[in-house]
PAVO-321252 format. One record per residue (C-alpha): residue number from 0; x, y, z. Coordinates in pm, 1 decimal, always signed. Each point is the difference from the previous one (the first is absolute). Layout:
BEGIN
> NUM  X  Y  Z
...
END
This chain:
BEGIN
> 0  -1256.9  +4408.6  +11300.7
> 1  +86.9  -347.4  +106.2
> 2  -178.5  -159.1  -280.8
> 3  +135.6  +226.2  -252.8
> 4  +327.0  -72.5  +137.2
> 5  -47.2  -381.5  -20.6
> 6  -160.8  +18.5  -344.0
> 7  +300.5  +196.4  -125.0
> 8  +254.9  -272.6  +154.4
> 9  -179.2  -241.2  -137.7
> 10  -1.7  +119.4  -335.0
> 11  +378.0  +89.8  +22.0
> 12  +40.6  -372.2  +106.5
> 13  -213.3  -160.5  -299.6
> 14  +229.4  +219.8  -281.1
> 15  +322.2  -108.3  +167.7
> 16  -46.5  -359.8  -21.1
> 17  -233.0  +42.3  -320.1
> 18  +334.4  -80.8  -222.9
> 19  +112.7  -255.1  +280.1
> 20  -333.4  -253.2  -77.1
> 21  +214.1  -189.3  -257.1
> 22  +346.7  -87.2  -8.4
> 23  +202.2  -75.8  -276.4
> 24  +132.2  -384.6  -54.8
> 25  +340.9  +9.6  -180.6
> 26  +193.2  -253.5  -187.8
> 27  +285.7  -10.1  -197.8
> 28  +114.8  -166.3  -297.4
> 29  +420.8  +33.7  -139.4
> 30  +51.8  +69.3  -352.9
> 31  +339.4  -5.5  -221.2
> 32  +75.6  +379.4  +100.7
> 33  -302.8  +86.2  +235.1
> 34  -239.9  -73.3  +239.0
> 35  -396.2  -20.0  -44.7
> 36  -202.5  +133.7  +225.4
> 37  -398.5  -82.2  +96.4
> 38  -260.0  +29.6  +198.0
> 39  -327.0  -51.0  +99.2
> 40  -142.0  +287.1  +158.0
> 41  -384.5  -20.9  +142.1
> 42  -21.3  +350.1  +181.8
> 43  -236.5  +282.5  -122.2
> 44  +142.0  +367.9  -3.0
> 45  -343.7  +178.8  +115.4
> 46  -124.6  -256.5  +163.8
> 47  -269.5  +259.2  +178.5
> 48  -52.0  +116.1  -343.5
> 49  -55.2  +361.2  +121.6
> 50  +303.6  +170.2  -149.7
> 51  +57.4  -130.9  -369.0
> 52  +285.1  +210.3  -49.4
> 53  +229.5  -235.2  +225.1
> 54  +256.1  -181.5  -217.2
> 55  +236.7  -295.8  +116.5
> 56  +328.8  -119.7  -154.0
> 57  +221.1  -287.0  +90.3
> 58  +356.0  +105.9  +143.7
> 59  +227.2  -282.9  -76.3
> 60  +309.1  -35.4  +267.6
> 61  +348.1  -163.7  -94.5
> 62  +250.8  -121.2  +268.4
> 63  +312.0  -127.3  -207.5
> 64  +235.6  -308.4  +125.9
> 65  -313.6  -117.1  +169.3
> 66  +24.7  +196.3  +315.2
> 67  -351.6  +38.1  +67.3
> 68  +89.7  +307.3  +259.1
> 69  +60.1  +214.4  -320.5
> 70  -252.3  +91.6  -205.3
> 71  -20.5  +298.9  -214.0
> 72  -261.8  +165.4  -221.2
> 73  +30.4  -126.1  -368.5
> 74  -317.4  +63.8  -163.5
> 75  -364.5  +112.9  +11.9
> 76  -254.6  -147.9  -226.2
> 77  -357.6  +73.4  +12.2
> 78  -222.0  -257.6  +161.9
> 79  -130.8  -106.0  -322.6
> 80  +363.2  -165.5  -60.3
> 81  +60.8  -391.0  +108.8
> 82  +314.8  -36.5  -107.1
> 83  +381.3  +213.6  -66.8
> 84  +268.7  -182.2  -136.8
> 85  +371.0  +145.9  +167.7
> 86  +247.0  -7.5  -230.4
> 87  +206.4  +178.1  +182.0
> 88  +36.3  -316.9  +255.4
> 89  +378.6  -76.3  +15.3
> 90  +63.9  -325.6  -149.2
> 91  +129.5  -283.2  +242.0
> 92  -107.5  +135.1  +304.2
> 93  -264.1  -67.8  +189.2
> 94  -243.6  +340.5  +55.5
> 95  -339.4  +21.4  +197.5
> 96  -287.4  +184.5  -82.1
> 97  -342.9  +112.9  +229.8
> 98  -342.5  +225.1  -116.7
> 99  -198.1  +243.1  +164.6
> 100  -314.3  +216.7  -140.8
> 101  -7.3  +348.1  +87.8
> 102  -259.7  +243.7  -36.8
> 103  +24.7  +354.0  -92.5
> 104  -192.3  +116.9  +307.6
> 105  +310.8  -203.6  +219.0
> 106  -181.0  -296.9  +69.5
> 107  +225.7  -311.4  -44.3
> 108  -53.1  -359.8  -15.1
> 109  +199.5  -278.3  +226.2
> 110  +347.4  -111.1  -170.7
> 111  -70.2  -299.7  -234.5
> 112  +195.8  -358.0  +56.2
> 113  +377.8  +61.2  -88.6
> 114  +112.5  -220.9  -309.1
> 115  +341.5  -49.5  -126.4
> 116  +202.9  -93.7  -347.3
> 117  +317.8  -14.9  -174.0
> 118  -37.6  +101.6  -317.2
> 119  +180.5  -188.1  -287.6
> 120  -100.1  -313.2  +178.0
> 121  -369.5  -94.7  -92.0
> 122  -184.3  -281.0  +238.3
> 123  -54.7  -294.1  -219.4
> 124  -162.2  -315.5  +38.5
> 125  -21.3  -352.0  -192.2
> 126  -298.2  -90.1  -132.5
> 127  -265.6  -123.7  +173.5
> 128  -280.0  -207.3  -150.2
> 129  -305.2  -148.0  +121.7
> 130  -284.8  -166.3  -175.4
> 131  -364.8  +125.3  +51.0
> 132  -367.2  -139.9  -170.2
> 133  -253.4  +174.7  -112.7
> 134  -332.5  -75.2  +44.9
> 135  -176.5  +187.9  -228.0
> 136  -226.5  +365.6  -5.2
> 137  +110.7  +131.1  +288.3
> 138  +236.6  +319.3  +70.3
> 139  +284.5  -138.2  +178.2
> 140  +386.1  +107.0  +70.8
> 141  +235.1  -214.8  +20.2
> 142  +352.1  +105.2  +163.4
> 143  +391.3  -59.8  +12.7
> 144  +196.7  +182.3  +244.4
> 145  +361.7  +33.1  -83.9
> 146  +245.1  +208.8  +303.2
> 147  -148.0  +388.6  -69.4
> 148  -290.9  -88.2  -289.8
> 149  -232.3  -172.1  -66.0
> 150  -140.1  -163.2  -364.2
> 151  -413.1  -10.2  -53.1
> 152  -203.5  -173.3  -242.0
> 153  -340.4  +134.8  -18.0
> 154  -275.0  -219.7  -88.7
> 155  -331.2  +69.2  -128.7
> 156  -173.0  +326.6  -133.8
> 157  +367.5  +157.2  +58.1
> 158  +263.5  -245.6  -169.7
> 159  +334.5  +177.9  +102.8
> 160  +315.5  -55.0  +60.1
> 161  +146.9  +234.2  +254.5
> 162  +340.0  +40.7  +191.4
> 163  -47.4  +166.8  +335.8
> 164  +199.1  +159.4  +270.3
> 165  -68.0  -208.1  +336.1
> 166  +12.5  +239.4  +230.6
> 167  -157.6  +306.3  -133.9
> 168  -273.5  -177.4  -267.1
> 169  +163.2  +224.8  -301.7
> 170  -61.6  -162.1  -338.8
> 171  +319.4  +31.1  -203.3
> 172  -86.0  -207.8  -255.4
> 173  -322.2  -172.1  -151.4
> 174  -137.7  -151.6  -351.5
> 175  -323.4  -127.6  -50.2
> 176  +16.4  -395.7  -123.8
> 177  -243.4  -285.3  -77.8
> 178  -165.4  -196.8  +288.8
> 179  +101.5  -351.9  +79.8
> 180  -152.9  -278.2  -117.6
> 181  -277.7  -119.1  +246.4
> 182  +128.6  -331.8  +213.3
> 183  +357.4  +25.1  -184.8
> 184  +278.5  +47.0  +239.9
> 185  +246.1  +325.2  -99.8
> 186  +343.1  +89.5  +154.6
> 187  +49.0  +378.5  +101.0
> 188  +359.7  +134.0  +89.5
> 189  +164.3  +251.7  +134.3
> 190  +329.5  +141.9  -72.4
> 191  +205.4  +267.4  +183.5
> 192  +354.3  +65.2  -227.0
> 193  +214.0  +320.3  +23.3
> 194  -149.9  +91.6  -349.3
> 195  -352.4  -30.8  +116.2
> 196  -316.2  -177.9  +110.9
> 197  -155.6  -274.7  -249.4
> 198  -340.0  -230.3  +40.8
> 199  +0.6  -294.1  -188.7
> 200  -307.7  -214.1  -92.0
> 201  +74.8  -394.1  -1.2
> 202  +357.2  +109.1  -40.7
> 203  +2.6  +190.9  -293.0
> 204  +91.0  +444.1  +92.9
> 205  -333.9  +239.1  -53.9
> 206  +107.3  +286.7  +203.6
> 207  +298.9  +199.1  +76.3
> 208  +38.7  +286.6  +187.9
> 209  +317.7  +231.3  +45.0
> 210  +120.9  +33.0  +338.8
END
């Protein structure tokens, strides 16, 4: 009886934290009349893989004026989501947001980090250059942070351009160019404005993405 008893705690425990194994990382980025919304998210739903009709969703929290004491429910997305853009965010203030995953047997995850905008104030930054060589045949990235992104210029088999989110890894934007010359110096910059995020290559703008 004791074992049974044990076993059956056990397995109580294991599908109660199941959902709790990843937690959601949350950023924020301010738009004209909204605020964007990812995450990174590296949990698995059935992570015993004994009950396959378990689903998860995201339930996104809002506190507004930045009081992070007062969150309410907003939305629920399923867990295949990364991203919700609230464009019902008043303008001008400042208004915090946190994630959790919940499972439909009750099992929840831990709160993610709380993040905060204003929307109809985008973070910008000046652009940022720095000068990189390339040696030749090998698959290399080269990188330019900027405040909340970061620029990439992929070398090799993969020849891309990408604009990424820092904190979360989220690709939101990318175009596939030439490689650089081998033993020629190039200039890559980054570019943070309140319209959106550029790259430039030795100064001149191959990539824009909207904020």
């Amino acid at each position: 009886m004791t074992r049974r008893w044990l076993a059956g705690m056990l397995t109580a425990l294991l599908a109660s934290t199941a959902a709790a194994q990843g937690v959601p990382t949350l950023a924020i980025t301010a738009g004209a009349d909204q605020l964007n919304l990812s995450w990174g998210w590296s949990g698995i739903c059935d992570s015993t893989r004994r009950d396959p009709s378990l689903v998860c969703e995201f339930r996104v929290e809002r506190s507004p004026g930045g009081d992070t004491c007062l969150f309410t429910d907003l939305e629920s997305l399923p867990d295949t989501e990364r991203s919700y853009a609230d464009a019902t965010a008043p303008v001008g203030e400042k208004t915090c947001y946190r994630l959790i995953v919940v499972r439909s047997d009750g099992a929840y995850s831990s709160y993610s980090n709380v993040a905060c905008g204003t929307a109809g104030s985008p973070a910008t930054g000046p652009l940022i250059e720095k000068t990189f060589t390339y040696p030749g045949n090998l698959n290399t990235v080269y990188v330019v942070a900027n405040g909340a992104y970061q620029c990439e210029r992929q070398t090799g088999a993969t020849r891309q351009l990408r604009i990424k989110l820092t904190s979360t890894g989220q690709i939101v934007g990318e175009v596939s160019v030439e490689n650089p010359t081998k033993d020629v110096p190039f200039i890559l910059g980054c570019e943070v404005t309140a319209t959106g995020e550029a790259v430039y290559l030795n100064r001149v703008k191959r990539l824009m993405a909207a904020p």
